[in-house]
N, C-alpha and C positions, 0 to 999 in steps of 0.2 A: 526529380520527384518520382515518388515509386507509385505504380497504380494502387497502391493498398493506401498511401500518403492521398492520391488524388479520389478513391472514391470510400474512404470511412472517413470520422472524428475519431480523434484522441483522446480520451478520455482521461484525467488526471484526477486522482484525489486526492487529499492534504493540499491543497495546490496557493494555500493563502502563505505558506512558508516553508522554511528550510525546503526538504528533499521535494517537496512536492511543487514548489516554487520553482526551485532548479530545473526540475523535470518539463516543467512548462515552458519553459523560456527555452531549453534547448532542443525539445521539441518545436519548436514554433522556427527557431534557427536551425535546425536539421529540413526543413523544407513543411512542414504538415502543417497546411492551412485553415483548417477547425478544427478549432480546439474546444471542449465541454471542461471546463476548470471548476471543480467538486471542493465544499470545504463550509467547517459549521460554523464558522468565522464571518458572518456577510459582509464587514465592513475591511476585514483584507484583505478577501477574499475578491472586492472590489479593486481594490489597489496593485492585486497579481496583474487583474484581468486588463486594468488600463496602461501598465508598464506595457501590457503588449500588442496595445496599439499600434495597427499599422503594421505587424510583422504576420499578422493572421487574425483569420473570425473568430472569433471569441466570444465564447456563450459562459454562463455561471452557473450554478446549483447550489445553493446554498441549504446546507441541510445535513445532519446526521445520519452516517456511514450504518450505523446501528438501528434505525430506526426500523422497523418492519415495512413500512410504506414508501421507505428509501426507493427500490429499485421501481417502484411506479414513479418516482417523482422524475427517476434518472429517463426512465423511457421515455416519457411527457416531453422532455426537454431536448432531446436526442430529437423529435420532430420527425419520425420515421426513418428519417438518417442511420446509415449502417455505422457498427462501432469501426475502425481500422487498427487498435490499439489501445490499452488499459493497463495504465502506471499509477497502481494501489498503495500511493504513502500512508493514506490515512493513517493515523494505531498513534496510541496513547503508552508512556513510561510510566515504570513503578511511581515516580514522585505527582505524578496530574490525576491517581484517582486510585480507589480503592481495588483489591482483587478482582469483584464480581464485574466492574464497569471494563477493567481493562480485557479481561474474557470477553465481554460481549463485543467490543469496538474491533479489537485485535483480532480474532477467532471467528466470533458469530457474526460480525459484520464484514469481515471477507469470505462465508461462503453465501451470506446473503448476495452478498455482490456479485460472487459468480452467477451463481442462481439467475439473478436480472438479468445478467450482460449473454448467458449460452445461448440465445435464441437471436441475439441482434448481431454479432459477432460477422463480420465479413468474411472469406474465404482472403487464406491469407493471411489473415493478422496473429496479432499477440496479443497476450494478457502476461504483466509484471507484473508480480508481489512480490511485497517486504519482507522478511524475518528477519533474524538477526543472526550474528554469532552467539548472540546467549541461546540461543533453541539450540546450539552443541553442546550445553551444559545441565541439559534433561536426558537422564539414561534413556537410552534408544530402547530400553523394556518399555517403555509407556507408549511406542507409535502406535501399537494393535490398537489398543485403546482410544488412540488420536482418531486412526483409521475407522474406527467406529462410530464416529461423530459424523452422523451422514446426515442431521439436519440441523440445522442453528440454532434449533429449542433444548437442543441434546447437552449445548457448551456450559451451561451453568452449571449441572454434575459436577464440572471440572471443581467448583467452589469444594469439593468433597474429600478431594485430594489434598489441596492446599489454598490456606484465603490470604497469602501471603503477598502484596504487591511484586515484591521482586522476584519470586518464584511465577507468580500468575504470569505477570510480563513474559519470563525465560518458556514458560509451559506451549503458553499462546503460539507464540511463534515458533514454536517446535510444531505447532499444529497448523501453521500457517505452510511450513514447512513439508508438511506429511501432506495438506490439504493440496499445496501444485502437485504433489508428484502421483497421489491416488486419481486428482482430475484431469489430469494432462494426456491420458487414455482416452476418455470421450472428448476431451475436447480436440486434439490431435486427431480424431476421425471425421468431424467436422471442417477440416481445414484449418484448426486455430492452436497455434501455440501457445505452451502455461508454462511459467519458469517462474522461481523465486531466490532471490538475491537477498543474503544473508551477511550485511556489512557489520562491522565492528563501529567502535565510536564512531560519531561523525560531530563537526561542527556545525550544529543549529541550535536554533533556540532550545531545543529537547535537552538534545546533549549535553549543550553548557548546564543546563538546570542539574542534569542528572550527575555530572561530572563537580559541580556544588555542593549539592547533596551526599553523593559517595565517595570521600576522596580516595579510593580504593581504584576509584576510574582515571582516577589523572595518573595515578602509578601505574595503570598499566600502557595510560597513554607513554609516559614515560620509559617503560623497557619495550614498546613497540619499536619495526626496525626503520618507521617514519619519525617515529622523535614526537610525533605529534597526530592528532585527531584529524580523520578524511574531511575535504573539504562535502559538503555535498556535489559541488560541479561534478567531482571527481567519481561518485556516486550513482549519481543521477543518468550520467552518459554511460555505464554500465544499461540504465534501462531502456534510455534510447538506444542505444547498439541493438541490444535485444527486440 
């Protein structure tokens, strides 16, 4: 166990399923013994938290990544405990909600989150966020513009562009995208690493829904040179390593 493992929590969210699920569990089996498992889910959200019984402390948050009062709720619960690490699945696909909610969840609730977590942050640690491979399929003309989203009241705008779920989705995480690498400057002088991890399909509940929904996704699960959709483990342990 590393001193960053022995004196922060880990902090997970999405953590009632697929990636975010993943990421708990093998954080908890990478050695890091508190863990704060995030997710708007309370009643799976319960059922991540008691699988991991006995492998580590285990605290919950149940509550909305988007909410404004989110990142009080996360402090309150943190207990003055320092963060040691922050694996951001939370975020919502084109088929689970309109344009405007997937901007706020995707976009304005990860840089609420950052927001929360700069100040509690250990020396030492990390923060992982999610994008996707669709944020390489928004012309890199629109980062200035990403760039310019410096506060989470700013992301709705984005509705101006396009109210389109599968562009909003792609847009998001092209901003989620733009958002580690403009904040990885201040938070890098602090002592805290910011990297974002931008997978292609995966197998979870998400993606099966979205790979239903599009069959444009199973064909390209099909000329990928896996044959087939990332496992989350496979995933997941990208953001543990990090």
């Amino acid at each position: 166990m590393t001193s960053t493992q022995a004196n922060g929590v880990a902090v997970i969210t999405g953590a009632a399923s697929g990636m975010g699920e993943a990421a708990a569990r093998l954080m908890a089996e990478a050695g890091w013994n508190s863990l704060l498992l995030c997710d708007i889910n309370p009643e799976r959200l319960a059922a991540s938290a008691a699988a991991l019984a006995g492998k580590a402390e285990v605290a919950t948050l149940a509550g909305d990544i988007s909410a404004p009062d989110f990142g009080s709720q996360l402090s309150a619960a943190l207990g003055g405990k320092p963060i040691g690490a922050v694996i951001h699945c939370a975020g919502l696909s084109p088929t689970m909600a309109d344009a405007a909610r997937i901007y706020d969840v995707n976009l304005a609730g990860s840089m609420r989150l950052l927001d929360a977590v700069r100040p509690l942050m250990a020396q030492g640690s990390a923060i992982v966020l999610f994008a996707s491979s669709s944020a390489y399929t928004v012309p890199a003309t629109m980062d200035e513009m990403l760039k310019g989203l410096t506060s989470a009241d700013h992301v709705a705008g984005l509705m101006q562009v396009s109210d389109n779920p599968g562009a909003a989705y792609a847009i998001s995480k092209r901003g989620v995208k733009v958002l580690a690498e403009r904040e990885s400057l201040s938070f890098g002088r602090q002592g805290v690493r910011l990297a974002s991890i931008s997978p292609g399909i995966i197998d979870t509940p998400m993606g099966r829904k979205e790979m239903e929904t599009h069959t444009i996704m199973k064909d390209m699960v099909d000329r990928s040179p896996l044959g087939r959709a990332a496992r989350a483990e496979e995933v997941a342990s990208v953001a543990v390593f990090l």
